[in-house]
C-alpha positions in Angstrom: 177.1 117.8 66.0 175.4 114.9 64.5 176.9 111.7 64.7 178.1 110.4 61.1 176.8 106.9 61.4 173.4 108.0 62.3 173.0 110.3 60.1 174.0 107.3 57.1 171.9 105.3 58.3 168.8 107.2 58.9 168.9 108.7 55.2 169.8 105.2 53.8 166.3 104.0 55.9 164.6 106.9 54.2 165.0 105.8 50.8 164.0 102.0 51.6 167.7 100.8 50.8 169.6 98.0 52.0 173.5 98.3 52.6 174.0 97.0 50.0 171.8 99.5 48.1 173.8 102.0 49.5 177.3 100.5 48.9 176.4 100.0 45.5 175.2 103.1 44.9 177.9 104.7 46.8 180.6 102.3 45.0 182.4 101.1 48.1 181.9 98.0 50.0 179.0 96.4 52.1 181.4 95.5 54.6 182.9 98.8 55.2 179.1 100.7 55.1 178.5 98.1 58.3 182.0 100.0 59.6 180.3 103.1 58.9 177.1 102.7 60.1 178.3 100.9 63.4 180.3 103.9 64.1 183.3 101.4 63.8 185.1 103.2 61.9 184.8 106.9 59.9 184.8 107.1 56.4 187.3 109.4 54.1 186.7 112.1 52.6 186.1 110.1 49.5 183.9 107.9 50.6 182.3 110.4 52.6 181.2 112.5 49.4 180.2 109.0 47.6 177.6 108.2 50.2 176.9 111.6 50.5 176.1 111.8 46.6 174.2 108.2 46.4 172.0 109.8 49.4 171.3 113.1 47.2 172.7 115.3 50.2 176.3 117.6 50.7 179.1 116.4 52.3 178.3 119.1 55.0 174.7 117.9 55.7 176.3 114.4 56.2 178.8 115.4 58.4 176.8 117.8 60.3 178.9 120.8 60.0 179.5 123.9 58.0 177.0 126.1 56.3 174.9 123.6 54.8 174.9 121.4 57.3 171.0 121.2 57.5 170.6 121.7 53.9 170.0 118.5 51.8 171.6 119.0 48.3 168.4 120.0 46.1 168.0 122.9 48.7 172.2 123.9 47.7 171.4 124.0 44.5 168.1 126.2 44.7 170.0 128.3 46.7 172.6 129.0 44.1 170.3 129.1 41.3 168.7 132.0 43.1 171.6 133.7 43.5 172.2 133.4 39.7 169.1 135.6 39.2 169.3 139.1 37.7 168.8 141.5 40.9 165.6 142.6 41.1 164.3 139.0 40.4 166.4 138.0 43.3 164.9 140.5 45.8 161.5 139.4 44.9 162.0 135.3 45.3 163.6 136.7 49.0 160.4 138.7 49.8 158.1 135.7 48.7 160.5 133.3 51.3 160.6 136.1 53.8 156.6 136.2 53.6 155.9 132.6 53.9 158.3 132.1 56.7 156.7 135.1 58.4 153.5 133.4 58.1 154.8 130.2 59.3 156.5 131.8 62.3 153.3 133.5 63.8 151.1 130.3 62.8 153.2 128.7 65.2 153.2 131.3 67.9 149.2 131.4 67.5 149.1 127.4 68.0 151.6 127.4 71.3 
């Protein structure tokens, strides 16, 4: 599981903001970001899914749990999106992923 206060802190490095880029983005306080970021304290649920918003990324993928826990939120959203499509539009976006990761998968075998 990753650790809360890393995680806020390395996404908050990504986008070149400050604390108090984040705190403002996120509506809460500098002061309590520092809390968050030290590990000093966690934040609520609330807060949680305000940074987690600001940061572009689910509540999951910030706390590093549940199904989306690796999945930043533009990636949620394609994901439902495609599972909006009619059927057979559905199957072929799959077999397009399915081929590229296949690809992928024995490019890296080949380069081991």
């Amino acid at each position: 599981m990753k650790n809360i206060a890393t995680v806020i802190t390395a996404l908050r490095k990504e986008k070149g903001w400050s604390q108090t880029d984040l705190a403002r983005e996120s509506s809460i306080s500098r002061e309590i970001l520092g809390k968050y970021e030290r590990g000093e304290a966690a934040p609520s649920i609330d807060f949680a899914k305000r940074i987690a918003d600001a940061l572009g990324v689910t509540l999951d993928y910030l706390v590093g749990e549940g199904q989306s826990a690796s999945l930043d939120k533009k990636n949620v959203q394609r994901l439902q999106a495609i599972e909006q499509l009619p059927e057979d539009e559905k199957k072929t976006v799959f077999a397009l992923l399915d081929a590229f990761i296949r690809d992928f998968r024995a490019k890296q075998q080949y380069a081991v």
